[in-house]
TIKOL-43138 format. One record per atom (N, C-alpha, C): residue in one letter; atom name; x, y, z. Coordinates in nm, 3 decimals, m for minus. Layout:
<'a'; 'CA'; <X; Y; Z>>
...
This chain:
<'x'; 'N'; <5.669; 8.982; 14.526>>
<'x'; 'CA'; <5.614; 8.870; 14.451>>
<'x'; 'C'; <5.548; 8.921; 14.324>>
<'x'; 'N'; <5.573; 8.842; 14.231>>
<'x'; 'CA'; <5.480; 8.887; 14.097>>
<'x'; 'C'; <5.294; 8.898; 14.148>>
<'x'; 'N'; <5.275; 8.974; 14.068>>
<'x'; 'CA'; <5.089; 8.969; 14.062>>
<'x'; 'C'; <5.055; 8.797; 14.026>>
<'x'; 'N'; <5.073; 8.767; 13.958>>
<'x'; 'CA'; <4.983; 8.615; 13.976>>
<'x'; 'C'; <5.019; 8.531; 14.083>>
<'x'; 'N'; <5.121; 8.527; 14.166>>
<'x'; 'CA'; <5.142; 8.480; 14.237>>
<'x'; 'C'; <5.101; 8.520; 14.367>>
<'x'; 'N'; <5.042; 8.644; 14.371>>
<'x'; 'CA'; <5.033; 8.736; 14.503>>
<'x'; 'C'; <4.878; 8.725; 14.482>>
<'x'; 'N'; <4.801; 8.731; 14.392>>
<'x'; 'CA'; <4.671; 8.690; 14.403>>
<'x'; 'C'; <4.620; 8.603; 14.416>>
<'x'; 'N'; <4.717; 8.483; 14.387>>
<'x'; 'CA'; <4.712; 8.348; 14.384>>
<'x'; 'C'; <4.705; 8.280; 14.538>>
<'x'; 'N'; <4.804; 8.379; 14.606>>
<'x'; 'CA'; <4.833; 8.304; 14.776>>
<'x'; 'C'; <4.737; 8.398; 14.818>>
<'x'; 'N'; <4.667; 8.503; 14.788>>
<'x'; 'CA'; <4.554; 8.556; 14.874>>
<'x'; 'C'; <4.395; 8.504; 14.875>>
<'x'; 'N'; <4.399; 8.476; 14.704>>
<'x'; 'CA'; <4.256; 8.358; 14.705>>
<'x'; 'C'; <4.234; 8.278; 14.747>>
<'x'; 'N'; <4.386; 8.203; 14.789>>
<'x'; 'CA'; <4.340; 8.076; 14.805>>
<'x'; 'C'; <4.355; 8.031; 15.036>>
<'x'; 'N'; <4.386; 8.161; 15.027>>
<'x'; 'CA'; <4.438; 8.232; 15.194>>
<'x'; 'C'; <4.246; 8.232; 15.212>>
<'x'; 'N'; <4.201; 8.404; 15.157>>
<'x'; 'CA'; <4.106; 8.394; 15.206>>
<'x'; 'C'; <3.966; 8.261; 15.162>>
<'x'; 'N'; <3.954; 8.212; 15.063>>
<'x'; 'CA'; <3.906; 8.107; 15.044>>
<'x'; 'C'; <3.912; 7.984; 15.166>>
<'x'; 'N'; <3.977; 7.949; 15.183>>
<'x'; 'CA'; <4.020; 7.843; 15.300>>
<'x'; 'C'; <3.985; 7.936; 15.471>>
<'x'; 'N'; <3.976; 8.036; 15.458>>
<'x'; 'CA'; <3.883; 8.129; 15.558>>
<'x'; 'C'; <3.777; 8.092; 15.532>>
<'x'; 'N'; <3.726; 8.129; 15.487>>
<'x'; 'CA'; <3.528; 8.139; 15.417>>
<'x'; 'C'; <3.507; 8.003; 15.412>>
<'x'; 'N'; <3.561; 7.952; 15.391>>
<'x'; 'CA'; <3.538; 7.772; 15.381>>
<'x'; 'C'; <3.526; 7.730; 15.550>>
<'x'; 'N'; <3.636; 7.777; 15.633>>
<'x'; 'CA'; <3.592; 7.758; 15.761>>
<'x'; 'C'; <3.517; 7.757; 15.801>>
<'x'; 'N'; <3.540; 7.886; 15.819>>
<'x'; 'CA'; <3.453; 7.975; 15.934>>
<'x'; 'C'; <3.363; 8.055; 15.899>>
<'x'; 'N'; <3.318; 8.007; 15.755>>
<'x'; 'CA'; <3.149; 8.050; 15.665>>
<'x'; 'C'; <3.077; 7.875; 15.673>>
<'x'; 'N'; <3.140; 7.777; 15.637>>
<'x'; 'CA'; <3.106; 7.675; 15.660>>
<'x'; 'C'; <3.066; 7.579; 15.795>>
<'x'; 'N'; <3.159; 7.603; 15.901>>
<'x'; 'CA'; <3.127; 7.554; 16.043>>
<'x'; 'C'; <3.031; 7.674; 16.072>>
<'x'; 'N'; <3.001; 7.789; 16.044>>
<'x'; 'CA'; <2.891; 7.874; 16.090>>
<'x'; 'C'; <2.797; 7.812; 16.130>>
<'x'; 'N'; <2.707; 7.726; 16.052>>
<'x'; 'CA'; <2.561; 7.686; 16.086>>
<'x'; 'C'; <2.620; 7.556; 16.200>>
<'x'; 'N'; <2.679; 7.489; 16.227>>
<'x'; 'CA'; <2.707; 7.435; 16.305>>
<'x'; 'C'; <2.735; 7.394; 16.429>>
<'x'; 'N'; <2.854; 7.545; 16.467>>
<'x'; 'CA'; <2.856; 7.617; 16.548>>
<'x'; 'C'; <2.756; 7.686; 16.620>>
<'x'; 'N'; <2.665; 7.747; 16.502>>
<'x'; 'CA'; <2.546; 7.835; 16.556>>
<'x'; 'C'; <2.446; 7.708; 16.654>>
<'x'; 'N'; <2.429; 7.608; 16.528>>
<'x'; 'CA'; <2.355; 7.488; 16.595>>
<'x'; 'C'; <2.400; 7.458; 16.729>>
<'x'; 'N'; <2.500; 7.423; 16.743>>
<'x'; 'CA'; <2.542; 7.372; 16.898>>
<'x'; 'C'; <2.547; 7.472; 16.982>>
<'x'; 'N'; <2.630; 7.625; 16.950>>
<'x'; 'CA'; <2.566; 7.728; 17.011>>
<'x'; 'C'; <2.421; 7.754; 17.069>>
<'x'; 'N'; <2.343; 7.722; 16.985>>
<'x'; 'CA'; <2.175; 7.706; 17.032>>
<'x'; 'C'; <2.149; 7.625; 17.137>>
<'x'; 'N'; <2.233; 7.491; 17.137>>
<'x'; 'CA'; <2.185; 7.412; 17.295>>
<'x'; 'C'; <2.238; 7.489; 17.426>>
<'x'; 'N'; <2.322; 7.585; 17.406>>
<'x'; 'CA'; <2.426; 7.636; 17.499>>
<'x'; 'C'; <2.346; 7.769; 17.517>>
<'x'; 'N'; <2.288; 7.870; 17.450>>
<'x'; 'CA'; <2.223; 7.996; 17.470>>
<'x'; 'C'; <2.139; 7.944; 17.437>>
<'x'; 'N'; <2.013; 7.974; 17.482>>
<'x'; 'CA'; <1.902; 7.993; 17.472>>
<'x'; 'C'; <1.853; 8.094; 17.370>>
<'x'; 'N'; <1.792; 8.046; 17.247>>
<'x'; 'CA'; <1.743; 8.137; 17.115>>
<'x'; 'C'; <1.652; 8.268; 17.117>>
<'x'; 'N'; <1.589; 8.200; 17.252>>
<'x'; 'CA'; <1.519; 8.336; 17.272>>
<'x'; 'C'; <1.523; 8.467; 17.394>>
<'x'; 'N'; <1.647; 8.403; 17.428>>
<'x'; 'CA'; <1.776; 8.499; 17.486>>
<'x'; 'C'; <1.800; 8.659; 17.411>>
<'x'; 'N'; <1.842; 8.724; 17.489>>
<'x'; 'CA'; <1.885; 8.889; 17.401>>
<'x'; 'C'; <1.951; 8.865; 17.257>>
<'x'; 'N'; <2.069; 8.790; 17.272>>
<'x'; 'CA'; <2.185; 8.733; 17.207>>
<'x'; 'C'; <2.113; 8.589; 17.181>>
<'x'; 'N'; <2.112; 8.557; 17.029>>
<'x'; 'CA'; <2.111; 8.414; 17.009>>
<'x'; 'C'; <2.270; 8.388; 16.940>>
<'x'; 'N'; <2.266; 8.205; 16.943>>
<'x'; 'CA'; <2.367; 8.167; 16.884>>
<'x'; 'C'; <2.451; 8.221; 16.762>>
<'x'; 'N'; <2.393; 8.224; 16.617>>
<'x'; 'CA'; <2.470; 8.264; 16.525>>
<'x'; 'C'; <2.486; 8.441; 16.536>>
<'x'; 'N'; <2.376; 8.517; 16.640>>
<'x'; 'CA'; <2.412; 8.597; 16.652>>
<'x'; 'C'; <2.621; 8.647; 16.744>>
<'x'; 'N'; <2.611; 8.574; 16.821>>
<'x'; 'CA'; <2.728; 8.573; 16.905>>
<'x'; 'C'; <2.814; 8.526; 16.826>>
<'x'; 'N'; <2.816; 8.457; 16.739>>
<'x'; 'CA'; <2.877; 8.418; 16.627>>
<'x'; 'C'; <2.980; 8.485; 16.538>>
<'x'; 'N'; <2.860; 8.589; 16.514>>
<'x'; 'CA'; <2.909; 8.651; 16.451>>
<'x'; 'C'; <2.985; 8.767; 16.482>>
<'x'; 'N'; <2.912; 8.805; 16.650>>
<'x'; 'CA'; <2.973; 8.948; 16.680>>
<'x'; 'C'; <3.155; 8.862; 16.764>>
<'x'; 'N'; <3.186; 8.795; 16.788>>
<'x'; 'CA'; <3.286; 8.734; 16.848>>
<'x'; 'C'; <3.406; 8.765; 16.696>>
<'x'; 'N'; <3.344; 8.682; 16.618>>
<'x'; 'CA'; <3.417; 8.697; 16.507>>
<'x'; 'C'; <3.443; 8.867; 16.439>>
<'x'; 'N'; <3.356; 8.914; 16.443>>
<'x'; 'CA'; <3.378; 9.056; 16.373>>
<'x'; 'C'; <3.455; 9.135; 16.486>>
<'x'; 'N'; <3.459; 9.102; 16.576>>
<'x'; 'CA'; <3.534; 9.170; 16.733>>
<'x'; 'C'; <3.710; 9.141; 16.702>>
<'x'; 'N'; <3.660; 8.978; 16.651>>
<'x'; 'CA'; <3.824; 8.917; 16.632>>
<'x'; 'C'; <3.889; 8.985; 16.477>>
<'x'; 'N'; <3.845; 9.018; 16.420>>
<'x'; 'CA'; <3.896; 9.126; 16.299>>
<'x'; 'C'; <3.959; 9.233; 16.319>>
<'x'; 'N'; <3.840; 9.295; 16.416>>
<'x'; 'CA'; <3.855; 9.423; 16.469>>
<'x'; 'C'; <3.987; 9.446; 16.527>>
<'x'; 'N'; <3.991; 9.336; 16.616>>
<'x'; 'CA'; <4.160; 9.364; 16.681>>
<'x'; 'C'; <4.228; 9.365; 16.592>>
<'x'; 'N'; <4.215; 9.241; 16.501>>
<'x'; 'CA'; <4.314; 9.220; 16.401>>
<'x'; 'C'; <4.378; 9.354; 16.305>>
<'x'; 'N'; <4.299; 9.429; 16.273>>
<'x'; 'CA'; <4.292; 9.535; 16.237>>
<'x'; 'C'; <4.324; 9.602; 16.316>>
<'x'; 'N'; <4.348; 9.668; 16.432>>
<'x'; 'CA'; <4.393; 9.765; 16.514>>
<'x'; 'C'; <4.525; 9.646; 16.573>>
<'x'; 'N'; <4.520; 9.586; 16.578>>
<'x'; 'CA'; <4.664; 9.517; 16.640>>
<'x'; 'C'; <4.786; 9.552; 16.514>>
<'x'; 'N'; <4.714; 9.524; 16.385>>
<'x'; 'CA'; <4.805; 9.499; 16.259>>
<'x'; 'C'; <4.902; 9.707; 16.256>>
<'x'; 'N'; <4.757; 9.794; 16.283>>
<'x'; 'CA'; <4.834; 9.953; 16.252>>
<'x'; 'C'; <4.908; 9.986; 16.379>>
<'x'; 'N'; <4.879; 9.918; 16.505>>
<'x'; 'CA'; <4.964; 9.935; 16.636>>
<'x'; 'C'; <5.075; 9.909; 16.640>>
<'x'; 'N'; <5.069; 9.777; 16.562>>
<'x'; 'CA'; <5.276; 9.698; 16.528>>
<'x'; 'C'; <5.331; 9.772; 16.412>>
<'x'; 'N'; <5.224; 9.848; 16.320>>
<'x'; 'CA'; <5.261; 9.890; 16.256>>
<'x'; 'C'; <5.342; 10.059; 16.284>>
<'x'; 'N'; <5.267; 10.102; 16.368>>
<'x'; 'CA'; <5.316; 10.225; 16.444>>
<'x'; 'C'; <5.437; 10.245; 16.485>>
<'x'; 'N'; <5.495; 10.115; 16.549>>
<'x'; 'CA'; <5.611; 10.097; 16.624>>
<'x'; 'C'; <5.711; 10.030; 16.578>>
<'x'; 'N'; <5.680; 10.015; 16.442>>
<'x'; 'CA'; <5.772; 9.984; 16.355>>
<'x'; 'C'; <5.829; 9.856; 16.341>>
<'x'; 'N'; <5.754; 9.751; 16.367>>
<'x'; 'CA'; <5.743; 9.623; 16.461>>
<'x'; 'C'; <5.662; 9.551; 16.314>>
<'x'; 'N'; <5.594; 9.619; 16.213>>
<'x'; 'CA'; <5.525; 9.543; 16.152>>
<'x'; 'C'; <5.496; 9.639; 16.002>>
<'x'; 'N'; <5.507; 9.583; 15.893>>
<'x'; 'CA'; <5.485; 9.686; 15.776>>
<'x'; 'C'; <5.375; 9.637; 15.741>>
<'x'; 'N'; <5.269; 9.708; 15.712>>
<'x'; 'CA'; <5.157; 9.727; 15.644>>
<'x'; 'C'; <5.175; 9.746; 15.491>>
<'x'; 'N'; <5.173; 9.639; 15.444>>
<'x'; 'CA'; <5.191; 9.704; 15.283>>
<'x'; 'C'; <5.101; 9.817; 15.192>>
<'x'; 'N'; <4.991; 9.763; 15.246>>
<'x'; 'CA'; <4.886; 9.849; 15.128>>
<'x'; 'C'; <4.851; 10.003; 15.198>>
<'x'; 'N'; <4.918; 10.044; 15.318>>
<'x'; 'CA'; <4.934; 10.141; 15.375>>
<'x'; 'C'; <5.067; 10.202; 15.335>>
<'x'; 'N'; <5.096; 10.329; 15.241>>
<'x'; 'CA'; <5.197; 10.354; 15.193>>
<'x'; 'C'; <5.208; 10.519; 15.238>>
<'x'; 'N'; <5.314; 10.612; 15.231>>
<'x'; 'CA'; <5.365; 10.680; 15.313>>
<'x'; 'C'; <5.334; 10.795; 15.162>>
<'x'; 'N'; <5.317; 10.810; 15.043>>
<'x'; 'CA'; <5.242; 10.827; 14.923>>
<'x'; 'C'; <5.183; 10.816; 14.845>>
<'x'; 'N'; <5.114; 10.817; 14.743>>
<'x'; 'CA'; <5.027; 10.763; 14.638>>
<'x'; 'C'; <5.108; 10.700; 14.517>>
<'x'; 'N'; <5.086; 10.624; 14.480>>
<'x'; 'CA'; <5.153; 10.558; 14.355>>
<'x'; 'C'; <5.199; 10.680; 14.240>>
């Protein structure tokens, strides 16, 4: 894909992320709060957040695993330097 077009479907990719799931945050956290108890080990937006950064995490180790097996190309992972 050309560069304006490839920055174009990634802004507007991760944007519509952050809009989610930066936006339902306090929400989530809120209703999370009737469900855990705040003054619990773990509060709401805390679990929040570690659920989500957990779900990356795979994402990230799932993405170089398929990538291993040849099952999945990693683009910005290249086999030399430009």
């Amino acid at each position: 894909f050309p560069v304006e077009v490839r920055v174009t479907g990634v802004s507007v990719a991760y944007n519509i992320g952050v809009g989610i799931f930066g936006g339902m945050g306090p929400l989530i956290s809120d209703a999370g709060n009737k469900v855990i108890d705040p003054k619990s080990l773990v509060s709401a937006p805390a679990a929040y957040t570690m659920v989500f950064g957990a779900l990356s995490l795979l994402a990230c180790l799932g993405s170089r695993w398929l990538s291993s097996r040849g099952l999945m190309r990693v683009t910005h992972i290249r086999d030399a330097p430009y």
